[in-house]
C-alpha positions as CSV (number, residue, x, y, z in Angstrom):
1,X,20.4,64.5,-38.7
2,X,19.7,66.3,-35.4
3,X,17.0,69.0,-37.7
4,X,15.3,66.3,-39.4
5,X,14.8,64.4,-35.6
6,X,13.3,67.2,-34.4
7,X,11.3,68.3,-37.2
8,X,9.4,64.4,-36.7
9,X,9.6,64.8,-32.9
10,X,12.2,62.2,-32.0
11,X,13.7,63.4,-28.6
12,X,16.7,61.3,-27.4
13,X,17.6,60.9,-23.9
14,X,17.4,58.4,-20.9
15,X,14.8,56.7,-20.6
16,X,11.5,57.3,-18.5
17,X,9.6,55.6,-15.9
18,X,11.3,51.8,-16.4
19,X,9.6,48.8,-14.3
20,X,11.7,47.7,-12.0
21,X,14.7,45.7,-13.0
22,X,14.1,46.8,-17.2
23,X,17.0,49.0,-16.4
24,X,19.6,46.5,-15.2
25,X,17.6,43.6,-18.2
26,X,19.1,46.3,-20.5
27,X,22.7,46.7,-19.4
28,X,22.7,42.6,-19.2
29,X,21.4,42.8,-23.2
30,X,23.7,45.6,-24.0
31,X,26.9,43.4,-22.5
32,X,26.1,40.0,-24.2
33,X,25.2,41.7,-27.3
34,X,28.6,43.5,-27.3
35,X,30.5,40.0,-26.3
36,X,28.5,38.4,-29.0
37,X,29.6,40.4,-31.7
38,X,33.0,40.6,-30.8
39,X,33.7,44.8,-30.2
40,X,36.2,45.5,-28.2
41,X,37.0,49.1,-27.0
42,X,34.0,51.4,-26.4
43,X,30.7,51.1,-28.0
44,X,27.1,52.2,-27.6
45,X,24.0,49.6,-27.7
46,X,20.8,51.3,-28.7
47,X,17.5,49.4,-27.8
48,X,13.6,49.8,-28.2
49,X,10.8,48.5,-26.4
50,X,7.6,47.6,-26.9
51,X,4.2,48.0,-24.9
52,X,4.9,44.7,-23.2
53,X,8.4,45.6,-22.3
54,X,10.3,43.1,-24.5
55,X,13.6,44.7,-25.0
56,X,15.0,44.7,-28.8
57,X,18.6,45.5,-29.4
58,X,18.7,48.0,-32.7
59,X,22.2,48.7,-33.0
60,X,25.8,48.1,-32.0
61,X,27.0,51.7,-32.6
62,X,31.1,50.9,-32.6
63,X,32.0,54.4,-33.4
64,X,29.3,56.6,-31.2
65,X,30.0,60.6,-31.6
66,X,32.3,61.7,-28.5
67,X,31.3,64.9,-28.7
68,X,30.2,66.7,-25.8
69,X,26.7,67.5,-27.3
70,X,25.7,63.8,-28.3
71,X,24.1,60.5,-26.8
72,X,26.9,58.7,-25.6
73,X,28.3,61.4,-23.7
74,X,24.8,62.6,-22.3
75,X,24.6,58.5,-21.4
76,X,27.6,58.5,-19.4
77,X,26.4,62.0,-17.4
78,X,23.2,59.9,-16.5
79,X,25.5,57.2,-14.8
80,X,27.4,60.2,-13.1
81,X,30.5,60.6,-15.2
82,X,31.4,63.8,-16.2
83,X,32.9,64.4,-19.9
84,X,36.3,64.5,-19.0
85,X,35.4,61.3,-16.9
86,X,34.1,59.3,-19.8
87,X,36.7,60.6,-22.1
88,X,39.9,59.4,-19.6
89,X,38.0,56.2,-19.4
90,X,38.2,55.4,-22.9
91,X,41.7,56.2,-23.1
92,X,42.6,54.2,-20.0
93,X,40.8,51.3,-21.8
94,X,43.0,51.9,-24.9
95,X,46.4,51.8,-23.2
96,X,45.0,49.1,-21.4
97,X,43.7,46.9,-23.9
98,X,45.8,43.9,-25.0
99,X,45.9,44.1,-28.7
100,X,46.7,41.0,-30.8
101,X,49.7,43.7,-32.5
102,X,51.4,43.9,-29.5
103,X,52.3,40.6,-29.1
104,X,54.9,40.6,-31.6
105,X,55.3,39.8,-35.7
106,X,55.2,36.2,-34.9
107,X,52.4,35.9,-33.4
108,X,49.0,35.5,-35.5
109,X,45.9,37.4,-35.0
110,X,42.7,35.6,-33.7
């Protein structure tokens, strides 16, 4: 609820002023946690960290808003892809994925 975060003074965004290497820790996490719990197709890994810089994954969001306006979209624009970018990506990754369907009736599912 975007007017309830802001009436509490939660602000979303990148974050700020990372030692070095918590950046790249974080997309390691975010990877392992998303192999761990299986996803496949696009997802978004929300984290928090503590004054000593331990990294705590939160959430697996499986379904993150794809609108133009919302965190996953204003992640991708950090890492330099444009909306249009991020949204052909996802749909190359579709078309591309090898689904356990398309192998045929006869085959069972993992």
């Amino acid at each position: 609820d975007v007017d309830y975060a802001q009436s509490i003074g939660i602000k979303t965004g990148p974050a700020r002023r990372l030692p070095d290497g918590k950046r790249r820790e974080a997309q390691t996490i975010a990877k392992r946690a998303y192999r761990a719990l299986g996803l496949s197709g696009y997802a978004r890994v929300d984290f928090r960290m503590n004054d000593a810089g331990e990294l705590f994954v939160i959430e697996a969001n499986v379904n993150p808003d794809l609108t133009a306006i919302e965190d996953f979209n204003e992640a991708a624009n950090a890492y330099g892809w444009s909306y249009a970018d991020l949204l052909q990506r996802i749909v190359t990754a579709g078309v591309r994925y090898p689904a356990p369907w398309k192998a045929g009736p006869n085959k069972k599912y993992a």
